[in-house]
C-alpha positions in Angstrom: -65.0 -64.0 -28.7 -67.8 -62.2 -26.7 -67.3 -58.7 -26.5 -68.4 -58.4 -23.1 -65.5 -61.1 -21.7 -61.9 -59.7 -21.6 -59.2 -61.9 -23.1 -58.2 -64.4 -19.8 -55.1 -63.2 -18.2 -53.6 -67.0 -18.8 -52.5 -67.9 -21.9 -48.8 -68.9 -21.7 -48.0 -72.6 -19.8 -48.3 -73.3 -16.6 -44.8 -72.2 -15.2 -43.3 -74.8 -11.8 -45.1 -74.6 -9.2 -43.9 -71.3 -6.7 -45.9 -70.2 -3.6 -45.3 -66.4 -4.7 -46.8 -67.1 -8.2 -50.6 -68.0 -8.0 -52.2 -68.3 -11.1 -55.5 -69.2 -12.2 -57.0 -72.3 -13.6 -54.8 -74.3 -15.5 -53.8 -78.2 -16.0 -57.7 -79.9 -16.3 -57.4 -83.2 -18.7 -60.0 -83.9 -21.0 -61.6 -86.4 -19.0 -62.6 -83.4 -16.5 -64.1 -81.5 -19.9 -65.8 -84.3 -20.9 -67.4 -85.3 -17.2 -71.3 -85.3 -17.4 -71.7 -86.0 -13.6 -73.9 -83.2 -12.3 -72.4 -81.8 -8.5 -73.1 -78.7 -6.8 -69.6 -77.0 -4.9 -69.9 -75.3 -1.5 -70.9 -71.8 -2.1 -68.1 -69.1 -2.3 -70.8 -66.6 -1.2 -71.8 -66.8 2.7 -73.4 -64.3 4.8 -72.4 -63.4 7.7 -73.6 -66.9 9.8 -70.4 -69.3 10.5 -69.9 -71.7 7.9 -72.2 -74.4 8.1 -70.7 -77.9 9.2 -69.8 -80.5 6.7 -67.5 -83.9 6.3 -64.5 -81.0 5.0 -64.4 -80.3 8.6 -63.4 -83.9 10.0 -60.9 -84.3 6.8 -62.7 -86.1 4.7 -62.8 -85.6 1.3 -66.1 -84.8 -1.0 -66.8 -87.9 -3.3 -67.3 -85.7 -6.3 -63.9 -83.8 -5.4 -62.2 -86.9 -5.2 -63.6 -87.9 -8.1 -62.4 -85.2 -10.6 -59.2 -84.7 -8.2 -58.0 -87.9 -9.7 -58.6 -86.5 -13.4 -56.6 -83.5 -13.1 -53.3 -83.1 -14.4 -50.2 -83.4 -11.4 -49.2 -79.8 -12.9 -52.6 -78.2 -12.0 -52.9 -80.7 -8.3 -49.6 -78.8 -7.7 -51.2 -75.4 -8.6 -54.1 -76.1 -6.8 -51.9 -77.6 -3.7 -49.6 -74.3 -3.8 -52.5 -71.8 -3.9 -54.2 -73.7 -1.0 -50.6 -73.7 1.1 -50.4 -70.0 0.7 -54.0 -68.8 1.7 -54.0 -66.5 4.1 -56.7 -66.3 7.0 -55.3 -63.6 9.3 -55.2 -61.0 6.8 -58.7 -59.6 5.8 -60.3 -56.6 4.4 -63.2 -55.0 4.3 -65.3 -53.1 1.9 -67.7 -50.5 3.9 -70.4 -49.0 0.9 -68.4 -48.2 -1.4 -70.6 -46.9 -4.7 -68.5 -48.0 -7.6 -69.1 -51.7 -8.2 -65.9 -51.4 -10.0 -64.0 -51.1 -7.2 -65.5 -53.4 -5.4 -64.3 -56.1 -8.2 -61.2 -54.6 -8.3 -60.4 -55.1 -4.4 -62.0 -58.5 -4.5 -59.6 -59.1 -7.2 -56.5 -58.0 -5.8 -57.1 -59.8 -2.2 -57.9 -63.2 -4.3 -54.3 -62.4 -6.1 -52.6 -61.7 -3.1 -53.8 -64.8 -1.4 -56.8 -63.9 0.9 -59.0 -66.9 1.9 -62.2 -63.9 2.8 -63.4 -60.2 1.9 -66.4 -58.5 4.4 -68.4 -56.7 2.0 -71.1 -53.8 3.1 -73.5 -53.0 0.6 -73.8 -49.5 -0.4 -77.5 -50.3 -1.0 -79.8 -52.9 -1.3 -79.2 -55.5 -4.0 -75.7 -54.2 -5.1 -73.7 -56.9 -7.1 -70.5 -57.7 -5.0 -68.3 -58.1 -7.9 -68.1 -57.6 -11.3 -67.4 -60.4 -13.7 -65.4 -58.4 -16.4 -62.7 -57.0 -13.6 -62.6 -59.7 -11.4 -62.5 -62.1 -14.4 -64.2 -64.8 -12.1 -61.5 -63.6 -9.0 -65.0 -63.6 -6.5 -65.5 -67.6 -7.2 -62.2 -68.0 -5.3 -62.1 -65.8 -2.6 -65.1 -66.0 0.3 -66.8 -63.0 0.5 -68.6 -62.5 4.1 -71.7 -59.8 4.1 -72.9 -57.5 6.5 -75.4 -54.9 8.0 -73.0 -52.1 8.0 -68.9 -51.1 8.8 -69.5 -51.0 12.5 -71.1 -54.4 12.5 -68.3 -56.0 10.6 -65.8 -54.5 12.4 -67.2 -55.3 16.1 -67.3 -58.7 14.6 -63.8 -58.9 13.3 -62.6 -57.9 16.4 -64.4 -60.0 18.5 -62.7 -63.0 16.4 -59.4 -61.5 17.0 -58.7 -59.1 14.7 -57.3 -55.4 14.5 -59.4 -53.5 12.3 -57.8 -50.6 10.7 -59.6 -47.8 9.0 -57.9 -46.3 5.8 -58.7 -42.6 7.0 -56.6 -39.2 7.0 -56.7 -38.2 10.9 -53.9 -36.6 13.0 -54.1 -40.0 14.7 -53.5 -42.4 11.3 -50.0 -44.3 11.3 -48.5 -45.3 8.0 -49.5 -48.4 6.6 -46.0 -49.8 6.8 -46.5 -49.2 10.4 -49.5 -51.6 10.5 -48.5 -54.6 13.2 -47.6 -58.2 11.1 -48.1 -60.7 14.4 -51.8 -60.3 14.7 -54.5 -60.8 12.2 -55.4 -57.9 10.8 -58.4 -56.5 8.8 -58.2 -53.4 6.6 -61.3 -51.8 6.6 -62.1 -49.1 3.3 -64.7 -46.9 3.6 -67.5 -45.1 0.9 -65.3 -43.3 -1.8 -66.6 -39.5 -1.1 -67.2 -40.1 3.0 -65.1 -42.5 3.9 -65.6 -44.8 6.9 -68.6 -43.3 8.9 -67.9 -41.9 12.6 -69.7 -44.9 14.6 -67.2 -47.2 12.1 -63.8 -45.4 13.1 -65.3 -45.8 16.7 -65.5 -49.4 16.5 -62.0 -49.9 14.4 -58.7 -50.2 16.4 -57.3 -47.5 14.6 -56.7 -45.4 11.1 -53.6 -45.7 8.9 -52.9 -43.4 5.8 -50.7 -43.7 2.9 -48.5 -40.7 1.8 -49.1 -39.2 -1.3 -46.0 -37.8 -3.3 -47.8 -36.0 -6.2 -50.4 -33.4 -6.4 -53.5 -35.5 -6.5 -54.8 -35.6 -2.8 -55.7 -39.3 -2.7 -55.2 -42.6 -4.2 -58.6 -44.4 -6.1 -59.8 -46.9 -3.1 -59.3 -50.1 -5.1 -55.6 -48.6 -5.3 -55.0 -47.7 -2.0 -56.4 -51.1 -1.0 -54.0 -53.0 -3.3 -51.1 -51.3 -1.8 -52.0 -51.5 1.7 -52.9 -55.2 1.4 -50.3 -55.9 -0.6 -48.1 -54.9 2.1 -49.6 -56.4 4.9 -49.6 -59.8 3.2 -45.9 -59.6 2.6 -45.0 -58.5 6.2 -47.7 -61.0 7.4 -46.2 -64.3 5.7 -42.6 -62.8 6.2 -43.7 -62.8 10.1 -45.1 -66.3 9.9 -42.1 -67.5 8.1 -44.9 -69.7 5.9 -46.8 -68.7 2.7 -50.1 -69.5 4.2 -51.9 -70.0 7.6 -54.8 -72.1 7.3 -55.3 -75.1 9.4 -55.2 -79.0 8.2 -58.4 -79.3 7.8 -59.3 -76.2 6.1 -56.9 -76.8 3.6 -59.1 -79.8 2.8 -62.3 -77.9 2.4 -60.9 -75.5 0.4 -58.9 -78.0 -2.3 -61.9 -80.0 -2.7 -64.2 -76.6 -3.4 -61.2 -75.6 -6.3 -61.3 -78.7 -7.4 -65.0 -78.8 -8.0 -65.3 -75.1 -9.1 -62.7 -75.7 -11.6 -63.9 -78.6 -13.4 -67.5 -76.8 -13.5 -65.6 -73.8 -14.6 -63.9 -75.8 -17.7 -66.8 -77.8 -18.7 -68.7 -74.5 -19.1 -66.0 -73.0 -21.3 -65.6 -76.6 -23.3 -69.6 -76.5 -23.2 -69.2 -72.5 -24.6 -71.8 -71.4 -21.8 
């Protein structure tokens, strides 16, 4: 084994199918790990331009996605399915500069296990990595992961769409996270870990919610206070929807043919030993 790959956190078999148990890439035949056609998914990595138009949008299904659809096991089309049904749009968050790329991996991580279908990412500089393979053990290939300029630009934009932003900031004005509205779509915006969100940022967020701290230390790491606060909001998000998921028909398309295809490149690599 390489020692710079971790052990993969599945091992056991693939348990039934449940839409509060989303696990990672299981049930591929050997016709999938023996496939020599050459394709080339949909990126999981956009900028911050709308997606650009495709076939996925009309319902139609890629060739190549069809193609190795049919080769997969009905266990892992049923994991695929039930990880699809329970992605959820309305619930974002955002990453504003933080300087440990650790944490970065870490949140992406955690948003991809909760469920999230995208992540807003602001670089702290200029060529920072926006994930880090050994924590998000490959978590970043499923989860879109948006870019931009800076926290204010991100947030103006998520608002715009239809979101509340909310800032993860200690203020006399913060609310508790369990206080965070669940019938909206709603973005969770976490700021620098030594400054926080910046002033113009907080400006352009709807508000600022904190999380109480019972022990001496006098905050939570970020990548922990994110994976409370989003875990929360995801719960009281579906419980609100009364569904696991929210996307629409046909994004529920795009997105099982891009598993599909990222998962057979995925096994053939490991069969292949790359």
């Amino acid at each position: 084994m390489s020692p710079r790959r971790p052990p993969r956190a599945w091992t056991a078999t693939p348990a039934p199918v449940d839409a509060s148990e989303l696990l990672g890439p299981r049930g591929l035949t050997e016709e999938v790990l023996r496939g020599e056609e050459e394709f080339s998914p949909a990126p999981i990595y956009r900028g911050s331009a709308a997606p650009p138009g495709s076939d996925h949008i009309k319902g139609v299904r890629h060739p190549d996605a069809a193609f190795y659809w049919s080769l997969l096991t009905p266990e892992r089309q049923a994991r695929i399915r039930s990880v699809v049904d329970a992605r959820l749009e309305s619930i974002t968050v955002v990453l504003d500069r933080l300087i440990d790329p650790h944490n970065t991996a870490a949140i992406l991580r955690t948003a991809e296990g909760l469920g999230l279908s995208r992540a807003h990412v602001v670089a702290h500089q200029a060529g920072d990595a926006v994930a880090h393979r050994r924590v998000t053990q490959d978590a970043h290939k499923w989860i879109d992961v948006e870019a931009h300029v800076s926290g204010t630009a991100a947030a103006e934009k998520l608002r715009a769409a239809g979101y509340e932003v909310w800032a993860g900031h200690l203020d006399k004005t913060a609310i508790h996270y369990g206080e965070l509205p669940a019938d909206r779509p709603l973005a969770l915006l976490f700021g620098n870990e030594h400054e926080g969100p910046s002033a113009e940022t907080l400006r352009a967020c709807t508000g600022t919610f904190r999380i109480p701290m019972a022990g001496f230390t006098q905050s939570f790491n970020v990548s922990v206070a994110a994976g409370i606060a989003l875990s929360s909001a995801a719960a009281r998000r579906r419980a609100q929807l009364g569904a696991p998921g929210d996307l629409s028909a046909p994004a529920r398309v795009e997105l099982t043919d891009r598993f599909t295809l990222l998962a057979a490149k995925l096994a053939r690599r490991v069969k292949s030993g790359g």
